[in-house]
N, C-alpha and C positions, 0 to 999 in steps of 0.2 A: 211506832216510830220507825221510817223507813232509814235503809241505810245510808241518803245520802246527809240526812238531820244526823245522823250521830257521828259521821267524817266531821261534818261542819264545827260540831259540838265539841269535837278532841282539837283540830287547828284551834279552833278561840282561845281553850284551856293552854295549848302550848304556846301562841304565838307571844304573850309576853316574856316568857325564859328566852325564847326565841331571839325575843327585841334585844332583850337584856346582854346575852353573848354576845349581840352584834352591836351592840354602845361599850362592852368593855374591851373590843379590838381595834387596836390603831394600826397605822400605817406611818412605813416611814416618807417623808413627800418628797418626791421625784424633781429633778429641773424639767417644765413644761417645754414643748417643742414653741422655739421661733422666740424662748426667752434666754435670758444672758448671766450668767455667774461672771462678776468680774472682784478678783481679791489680789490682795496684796499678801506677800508672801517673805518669811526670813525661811534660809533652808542653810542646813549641821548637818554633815555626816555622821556618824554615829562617833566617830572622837574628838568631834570640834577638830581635826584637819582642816578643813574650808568651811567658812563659812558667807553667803550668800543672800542679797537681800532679789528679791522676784518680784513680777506680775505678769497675772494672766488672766486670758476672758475666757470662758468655754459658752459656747452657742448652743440650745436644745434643737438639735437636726432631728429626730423623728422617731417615734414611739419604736420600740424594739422591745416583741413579745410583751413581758408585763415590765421592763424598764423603759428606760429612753436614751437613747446616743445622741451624744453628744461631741463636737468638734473644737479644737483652742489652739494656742497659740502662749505660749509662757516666755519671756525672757528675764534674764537671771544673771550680776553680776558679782563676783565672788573674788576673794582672797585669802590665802594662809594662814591662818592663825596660832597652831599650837604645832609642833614636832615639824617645822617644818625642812629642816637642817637632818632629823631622824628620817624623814621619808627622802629629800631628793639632794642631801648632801650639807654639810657644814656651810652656812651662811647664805643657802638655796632660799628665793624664793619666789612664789608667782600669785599674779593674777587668773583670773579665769571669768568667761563671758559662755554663757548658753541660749542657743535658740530650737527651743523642742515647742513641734506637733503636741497636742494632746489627745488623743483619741478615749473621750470616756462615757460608760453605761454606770447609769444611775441604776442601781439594785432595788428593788420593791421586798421592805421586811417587815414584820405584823408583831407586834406584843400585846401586851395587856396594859402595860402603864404608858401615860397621859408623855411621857420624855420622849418616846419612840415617835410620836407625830412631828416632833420638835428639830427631829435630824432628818440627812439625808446622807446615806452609805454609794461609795460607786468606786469602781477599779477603772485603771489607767492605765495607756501604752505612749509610751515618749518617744519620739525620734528625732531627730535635728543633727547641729554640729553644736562642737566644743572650740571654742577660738584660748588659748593658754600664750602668756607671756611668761619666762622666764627670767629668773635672773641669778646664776648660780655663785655670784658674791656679788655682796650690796653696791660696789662702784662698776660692776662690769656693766659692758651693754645687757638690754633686754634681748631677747629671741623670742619672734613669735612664730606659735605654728597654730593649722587648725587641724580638726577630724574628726571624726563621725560619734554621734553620741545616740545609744538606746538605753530605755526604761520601763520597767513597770512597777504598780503601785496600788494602795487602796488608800482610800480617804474617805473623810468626814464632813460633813456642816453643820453646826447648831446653830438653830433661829431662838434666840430667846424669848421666852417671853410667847412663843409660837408667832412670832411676828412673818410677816412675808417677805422681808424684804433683808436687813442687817443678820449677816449669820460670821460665825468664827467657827475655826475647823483646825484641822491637819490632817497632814498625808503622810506614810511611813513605803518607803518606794527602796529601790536598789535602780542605782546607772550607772553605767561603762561608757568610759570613753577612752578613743587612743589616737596616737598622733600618727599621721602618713607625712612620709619625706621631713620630718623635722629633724635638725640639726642635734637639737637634743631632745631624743625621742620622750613623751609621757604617757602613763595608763592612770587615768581615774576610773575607778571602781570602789565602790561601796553602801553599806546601807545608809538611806539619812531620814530627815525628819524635815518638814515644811510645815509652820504652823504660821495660819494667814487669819486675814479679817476679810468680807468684802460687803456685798450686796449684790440681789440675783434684781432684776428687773425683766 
């Protein structure tokens, strides 16, 4: 028996363990380039301070190493809800409107259970403006100002069912924002929570 019959003979023997490790690893699935994540989104800072109903579309722009970037577009309208007299004064309250970029890579991660094909994990960079109405007692006028708002963040999607298309998710992010030239000046800052529904197409 020459040695190229006994090489042949060892692959046969291992190629099925072989098979087998590579049917018990999944992958988590990436947004394909020139496809669409579009969700609906409610977003809480981390004390129910503001709270926030969104949407947004992210676009799959083009493979990046073993993930994929991706480009969006979120708008977000929100109001005060709890302490809000504790943070910007007795009988204070305001509105708030956001319009953030979203610059996000979809992560590529591997396990062993059948759940991990089902999601899809990716971080995210925000930048836009903050537009804030005030109103520092309930008969006065409003004041509004705007000014620049950044964020980052990591998020989720689950497809149930491993379907392709219907996924629910959330994002757990920190943003800043502050007022330039306003009358009465504001800083939002903090961590929150956005937990959305959408469909990627």
């Amino acid at each position: 028996m020459n040695r190229s019959t006994v090489i042949g003979l060892l692959l046969a023997l291992a190629s099925p363990a072989l098979a087998q490790e590579s049917e018990g690893t999944y992958q988590t699935r990436l947004l394909p380039p020139t496809s669409w994540d579009l969700h609906l989104g409610v977003v809480a800072d981390a004390l129910l301070r503001d709270v926030s109903l969104s949407v947004a579309a992210d676009y799959g722009l083009m493979l990046a190493g073993s993930g994929t970037l991706g480009v969006g577009l979120e708008l977000s309208g929100g109001t005060c809800m709890l302490g809000c007299g504790a943070f910007a004064g007795a009988g204070a309250s305001w509105q708030d409107g956001l319009g953030l970029v979203r610059v996000v890579f979809h992560m590529p991660f591997s396990g062993e259970t059948a759940s991990v094909a089902e999601s899809d994990v990716y971080g995210l960079a925000l930048a836009g403006a903050a537009v804030v109405m005030q109103r520092g007692q309930p008969t006065s006028d409003a004041t509004t100002s705007v000014g620049p708002a950044v964020g980052v963040g990591i998020g989720s999607h689950y497809f149930p069912g491993n379907g392709d298309a219907l996924f629910a998710g959330g994002e757990l992010r920190v943003l800043y924002a502050t007022s330039i030239g306003a009358a009465m000046s504001w800083n939002l800052f903090g961590f929150g929570f956005r937990l959305t529904i959408g469909v990627r197409l």
